[in-house]
C-alpha positions, -999 to 999 in steps of 0.1 A, spaced: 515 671 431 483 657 413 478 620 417 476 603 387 481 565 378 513 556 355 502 522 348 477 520 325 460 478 319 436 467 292 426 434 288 445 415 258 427 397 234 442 364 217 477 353 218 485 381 203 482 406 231 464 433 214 474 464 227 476 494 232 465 495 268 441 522 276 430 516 315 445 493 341 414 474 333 393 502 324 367 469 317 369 464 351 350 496 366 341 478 398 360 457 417 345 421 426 335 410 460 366 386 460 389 415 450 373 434 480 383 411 499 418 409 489 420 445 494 409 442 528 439 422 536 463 442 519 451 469 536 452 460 572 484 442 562 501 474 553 486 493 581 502 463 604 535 467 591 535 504 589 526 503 626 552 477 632 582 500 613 576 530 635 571 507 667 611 500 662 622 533 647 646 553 667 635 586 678 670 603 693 678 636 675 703 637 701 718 609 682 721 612 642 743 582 635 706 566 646 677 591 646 653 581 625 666 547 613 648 514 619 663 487 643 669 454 634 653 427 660 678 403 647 707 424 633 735 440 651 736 467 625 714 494 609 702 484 574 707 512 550 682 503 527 653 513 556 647 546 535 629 526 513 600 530 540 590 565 531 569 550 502 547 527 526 547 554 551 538 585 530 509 560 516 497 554 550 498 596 562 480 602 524 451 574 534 446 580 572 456 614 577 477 607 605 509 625 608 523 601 626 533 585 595 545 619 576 573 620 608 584 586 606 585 594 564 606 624 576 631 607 603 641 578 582 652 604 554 667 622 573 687 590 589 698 580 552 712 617 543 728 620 575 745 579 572 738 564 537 741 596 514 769 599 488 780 631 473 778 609 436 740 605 449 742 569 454 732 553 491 750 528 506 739 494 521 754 501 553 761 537 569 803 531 551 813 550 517 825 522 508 800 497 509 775 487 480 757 511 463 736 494 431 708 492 461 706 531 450 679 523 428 655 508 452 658 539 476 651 563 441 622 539 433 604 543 468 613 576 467 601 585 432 568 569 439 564 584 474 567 617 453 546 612 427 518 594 446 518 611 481 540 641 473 511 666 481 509 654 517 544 668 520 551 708 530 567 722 501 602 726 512 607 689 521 591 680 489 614 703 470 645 686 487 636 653 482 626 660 446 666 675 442 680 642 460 659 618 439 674 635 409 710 629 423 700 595 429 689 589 393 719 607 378 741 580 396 718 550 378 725 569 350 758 569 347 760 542 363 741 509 353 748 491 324 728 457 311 757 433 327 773 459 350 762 434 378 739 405 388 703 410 363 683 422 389 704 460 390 695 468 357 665 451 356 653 474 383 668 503 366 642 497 338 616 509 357 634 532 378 648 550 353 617 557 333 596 562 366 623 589 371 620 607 340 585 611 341 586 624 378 613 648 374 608 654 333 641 635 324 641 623 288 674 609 290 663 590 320 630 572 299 660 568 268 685 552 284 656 528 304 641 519 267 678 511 259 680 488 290 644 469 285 654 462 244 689 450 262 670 424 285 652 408 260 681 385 252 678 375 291 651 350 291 662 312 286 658 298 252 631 268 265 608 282 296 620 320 292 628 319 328 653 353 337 686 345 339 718 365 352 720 362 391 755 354 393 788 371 396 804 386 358 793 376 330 758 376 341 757 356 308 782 327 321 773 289 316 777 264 339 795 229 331 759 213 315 754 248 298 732 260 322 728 301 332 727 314 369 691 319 378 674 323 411 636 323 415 634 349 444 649 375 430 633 368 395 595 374 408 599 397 437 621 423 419 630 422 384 598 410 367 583 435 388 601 461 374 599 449 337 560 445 341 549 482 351 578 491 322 562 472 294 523 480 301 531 518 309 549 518 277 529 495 258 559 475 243 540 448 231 577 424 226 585 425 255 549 420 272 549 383 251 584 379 268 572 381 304 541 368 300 559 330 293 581 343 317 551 343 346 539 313 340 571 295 338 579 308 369 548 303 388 552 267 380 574 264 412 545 281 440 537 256 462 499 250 467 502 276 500 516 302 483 552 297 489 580 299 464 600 270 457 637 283 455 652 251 467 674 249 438 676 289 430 711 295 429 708 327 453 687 306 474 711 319 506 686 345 509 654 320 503 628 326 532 597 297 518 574 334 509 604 345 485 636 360 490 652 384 520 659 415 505 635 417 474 604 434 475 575 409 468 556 392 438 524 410 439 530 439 413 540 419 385 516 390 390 487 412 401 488 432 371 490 408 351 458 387 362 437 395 332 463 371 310 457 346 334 435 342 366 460 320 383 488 350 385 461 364 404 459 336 430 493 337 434 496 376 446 464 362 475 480 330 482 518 341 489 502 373 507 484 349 530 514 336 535 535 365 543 508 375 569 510 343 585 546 347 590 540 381 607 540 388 644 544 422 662 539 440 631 571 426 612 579 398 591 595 370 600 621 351 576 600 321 573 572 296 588 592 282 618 606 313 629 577 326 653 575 290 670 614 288 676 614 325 691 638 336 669 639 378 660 629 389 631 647 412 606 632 448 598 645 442 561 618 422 548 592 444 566 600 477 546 608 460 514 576 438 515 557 469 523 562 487 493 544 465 465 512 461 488 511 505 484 523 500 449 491 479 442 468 502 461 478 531 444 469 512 414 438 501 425 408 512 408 422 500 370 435 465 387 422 433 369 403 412 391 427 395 414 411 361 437 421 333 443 393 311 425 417 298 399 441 263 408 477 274 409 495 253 387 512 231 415 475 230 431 463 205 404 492 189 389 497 153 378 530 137 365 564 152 359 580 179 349 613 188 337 634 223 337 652 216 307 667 254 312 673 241 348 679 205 349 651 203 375 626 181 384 587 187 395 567 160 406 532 157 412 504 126 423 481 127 443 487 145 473 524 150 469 541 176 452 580 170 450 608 190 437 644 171 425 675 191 413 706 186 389 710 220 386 754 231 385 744 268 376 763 287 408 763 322 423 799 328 423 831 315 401 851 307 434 831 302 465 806 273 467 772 285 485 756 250 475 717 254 467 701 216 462 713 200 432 731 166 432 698 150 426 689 162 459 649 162 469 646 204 472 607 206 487 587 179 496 549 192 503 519 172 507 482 193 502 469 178 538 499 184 561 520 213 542 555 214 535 578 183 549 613 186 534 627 218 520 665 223 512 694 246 530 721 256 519 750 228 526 766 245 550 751 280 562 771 304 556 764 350 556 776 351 517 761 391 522 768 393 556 746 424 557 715 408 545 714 379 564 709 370 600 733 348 620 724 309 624 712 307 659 723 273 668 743 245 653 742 242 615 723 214 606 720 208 567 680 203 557 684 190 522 679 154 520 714 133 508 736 107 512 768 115 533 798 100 550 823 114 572 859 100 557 884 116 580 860 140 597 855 154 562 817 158 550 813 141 515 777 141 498 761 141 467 751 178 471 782 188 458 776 163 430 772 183 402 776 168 372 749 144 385 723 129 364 684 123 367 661 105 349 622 100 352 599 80 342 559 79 349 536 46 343 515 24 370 504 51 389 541 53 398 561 86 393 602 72 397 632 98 394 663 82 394 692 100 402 730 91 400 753 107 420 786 104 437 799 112 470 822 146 470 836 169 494 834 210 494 862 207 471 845 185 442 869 154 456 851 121 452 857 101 485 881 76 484 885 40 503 844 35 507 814 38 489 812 67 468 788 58 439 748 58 446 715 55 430 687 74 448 651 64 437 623 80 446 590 64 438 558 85 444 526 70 443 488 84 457 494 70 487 533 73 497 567 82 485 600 56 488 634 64 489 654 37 479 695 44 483 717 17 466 752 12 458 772 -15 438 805 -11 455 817 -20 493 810 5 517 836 7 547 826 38 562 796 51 580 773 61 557 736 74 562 707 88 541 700 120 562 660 129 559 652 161 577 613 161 583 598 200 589 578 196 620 578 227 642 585 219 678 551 221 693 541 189 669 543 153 690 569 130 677 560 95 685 593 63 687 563 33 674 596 12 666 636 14 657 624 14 621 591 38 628 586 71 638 553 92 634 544 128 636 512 146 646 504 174 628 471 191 626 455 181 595 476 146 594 494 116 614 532 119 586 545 79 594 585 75 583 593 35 583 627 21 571 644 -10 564 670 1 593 666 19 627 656 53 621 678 77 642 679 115 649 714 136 645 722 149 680 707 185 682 702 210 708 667 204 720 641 186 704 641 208 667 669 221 647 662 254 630 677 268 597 680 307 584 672 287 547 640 283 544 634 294 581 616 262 594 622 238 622 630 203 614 638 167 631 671 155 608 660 119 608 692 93 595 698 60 582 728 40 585 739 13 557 745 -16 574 773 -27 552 774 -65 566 736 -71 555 722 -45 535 738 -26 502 710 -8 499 681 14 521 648 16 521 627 48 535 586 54 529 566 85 540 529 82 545 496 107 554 469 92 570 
């Protein structure tokens, strides 16, 4: 098979987005030095995982219930979606001419039609009929771009069978998907996939009913910042109690938007291009000056791993080719692919910053997935806009606040601090409560010097897709920051305050969010017999932040502000007082003083670790002292 490009960028002129699109930049016929360089590490990334995919592949044709699949480091079971590899792989055997890579193309095929193949032409998550098959399209997407990219690399009988499955895979999107069928980012997908389909295997119904799908998903951007919404359980288009819609940031940029991007510039639909291009920078707001995505409050945030989002596939297709609308999209595809390579050892990706000091495994998933976007943007490479990272992220030079009105969420910025605060009641599912931060709960705290210092977890950790996450590895230790008391052993906190309230206000130098929350349990019951009303200020200047908790009524149980400070383990934690504690870090001394004795939550060494965002952390507490104090005071300093 010829290799051609699909994708097609020209520069747009004006708001208006002048199209039609005649080159992936054809402006652009040599790639700047910066550019280079980011090619350079996409490169050796991909080679790096590649390499790291067939270290752990099984080779036992003895065996076919495991020949050819990938093992998971972490997980006790084989993940189905590991076919997806034969897209990064078939890149790699095109590129290098090793065959090494065309073999492990071949076994982990052969593993999914042996253990994940449907007669309907669906795969499965996990090698049982009777598991989930929506992940069908990502397999035909891999596959369908292996094909048409790196098909020739192939002998002809293999490529001839694969080309037959990948048309039984798209039959059963077909007659399958619909626009609210399931959670946004199915059909999102499937707007891609289905047209990529069609042109790879001459389908006109496949490009028809796609077109049908992308018209359908322009109703699914929020009416104020056009953020995607629709992660939740049916109606994708249910409201929440402050008429908020179920939206998660991981998913959003490392799969649908992907999807919708390549859709709209390969067929130059201009409406929908204006759509995602608000879309983008509304949701790059929430990258964190390293590169990270803030998904504290995303209400799939289960799968939130600081660089994005478990299962997903990675940010770099929509925002890379998108770069020429504006420079920062570009920094973001080099910043959060920095990122993800500092977060890979042994050729695999770990599921966030603190897993590699803790020791704990990684899982194969976000390998594979990851993989594919970094070939997606290579294949494109020669009609990319210029992608660097010489343009400020929008986090990078913020000043003041921000608020979500879409989201009920606060962003804070001064000075060196950057700050995320949530109200956000928009949940995942109608019945089980998988608590994201909200309650006017601090989500991230980051500081430029000395990186990120508080970022949310779930309330209590818990495997909502039991196949697509890994198993907490010690006790569960919430990481969001909250009030809490213990009223007959049962945990009441504002996190699962939802109808909260925040308010902000900006003037001194001072940035103030003020947030009004009541203590509830798991159930939504307000404690009883105690304290249950609080105000939590947080005041940010240039040089500090305060966190000041107050209440007006008596409080008769124990109850503590619980501030869990990121610090992996090999950072020195210094005692300079009941009320002071300091941590060493290498680009700054972080000093926490309070009002009252500063105390940690018993933990099993000197760290607690958490799947959500995968970061160690010291859960510092302070007590009310109810005789003398209705109120506590806590400050966080850089020097």
């Amino acid at each position: 098979m010829k290799r051609r490009n699909f994708i097609r960028l020209s520069s747009f002129t004006g708001i208006g987005l002048s199209l039609p699109m005649s080159g992936i930049l054809n402006a652009c016929t040599s790639q700047p030095e910066h550019t280079s360089e980011f090619k350079n590490l996409i490169t050796a990334l991909l080679k790096d995982w590649s390499d790291g995919m067939l270290k752990v592949q099984i080779n036992d044709p003895s065996n076919l219930q495991l020949h050819g699949a990938l093992a998971c480091p972490s997980c006790t079971h084989i993940h189905g979606r590991c076919m997806d590899a034969v897209y990064p792989f078939l890149y790699m055997a095109d590129t290098t001419g090793d065959s090494k890579y065309i073999d492990g193309a071949k076994r982990v095929m052969t593993w999914a039609e042996n253990n994940v193949s449907q007669e309907n032409g669906a795969w499965t998550v996990i090698s049982n009929p009777k598991s989930w098959k929506g992940i069908t399209v990502f397999g035909a997407i891999a596959l369908a771009e292996a094909l048409h990219y790196h098909g020739h690399v192939l002998d002809e009988a293999t490529r001839k069978e694969w080309t037959v499955r990948l048309e039984k895979a798209g039959q059963y999107i077909y007659d399958t998907f619909t626009i609210d069928f399931t959670n946004i980012n199915y059909p999102g997908t499937a707007v891609y996939g289905l047209n990529l389909m069609g042109d790879v295997l001459n389908r006109g119904d496949f490009k028809a009913r796609s077109k049908t799908l992308a018209t359908q998903i322009k109703s699914y951007f929020t009416a104020n910042e056009g953020l995607l919404f629709g992660e939740c359980k049916k109606p994708s288009s249910r409201l929440s109690e402050k008429g908020l819609y179920g939206i998660d940031l991981g998913y959003n940029v490392e799969e649908t938007l992907n999807s919708l991007v390549t859709y709209a510039l390969k067929e130059k639909d201009d409406e929908l291009l204006q759509i995602l291009t608000k879309s983008l920078n509304s949701h790059l707001e929430f990258m964190l000056p390293d590169g990270a995505w803030d998904n504290s409050w995303g209400n799939r945030m289960y799968k939130w791993s600081y660089w994005g989002s478990r299962t997903c596939d990675g940010s770099q297709p929509a925002f890379g080719m998108m770069a020429h609308i504006n420079p920062a999209f570009g920094t973001a595809v080099v910043k959060n692919t920095e990122l993800l390579q500092r977060c890979t050892a042994d050729g695999l990706i770990h599921g966030g910053p603190g897993f590699i000091e803790a020791g704990i495994p990684p899982c194969v998933h976000h390998t594979f997935t990851h993989a594919k976007p970094l070939a997606a943007l290579l294949d494109h490479w020669d009609h990319l806009p210029e992608i660097n990272s010489n343009t400020s992220l929008p986090r990078a030079s913020a000043d003041g606040v921000k608020h979500f009105k879409d989201l009920d969420v606060f962003l804070f910025a001064r000075g060196d601090w950057r700050g995320t605060v949530s109200a956000y009641d928009a949940e995942y599912h109608y019945k089980y409560d998988y608590r994201q931060a909200s309650g006017g709960a601090l989500g991230v705290l980051y500081h430029n010097k000395v990186g990120l210092l508080c970022a949310a977890s779930m309330a209590e950790y818990a495997l909502v897709e039991k196949n697509n996450q890994q198993v907490q590895p010690n006790k569960d230790i919430c990481l969001t920051p909250r009030v809490e008391v213990f009223k007959d052993e049962i945990w009441h906190t504002n996190l699962y305050d939802l109808p909260a309230t925040v308010s902000s206000d900006d003037k001194n130098g001072i940035i103030e969010l003020l947030a009004k929350v009541k203590l509830k349990n798991l159930n939504r019951e307000e404690v009883t017999e105690t304290a249950s009303a609080f105000d939590i200020s947080y005041k940010t200047s240039k040089d500090k932040i305060e966190i000041r908790v107050s209440t007006e009524q008596d409080i008769k149980e124990h109850t503590a502000f619980v501030l869990p400070i990121v610090s992996p383990n090999t950072e020195v934690v210094t005692k300079v007082s009941d009320t002071e504690m300091t941590i060493q870090k290498p680009n700054g001394l972080v000093s926490v003083k309070a009002n009252l004795p500063l105390k940690i939550k018993e933990i099993e060494g000197n760290r607690t670790f958490n799947m959500v965002p995968g970061v160690e952390a010291i859960p510092i507490e302070v007590f009310f002292d109810s005789d003398k104090n209705q109120h506590l005071e806590i400050s966080i300093s850089v020097s």
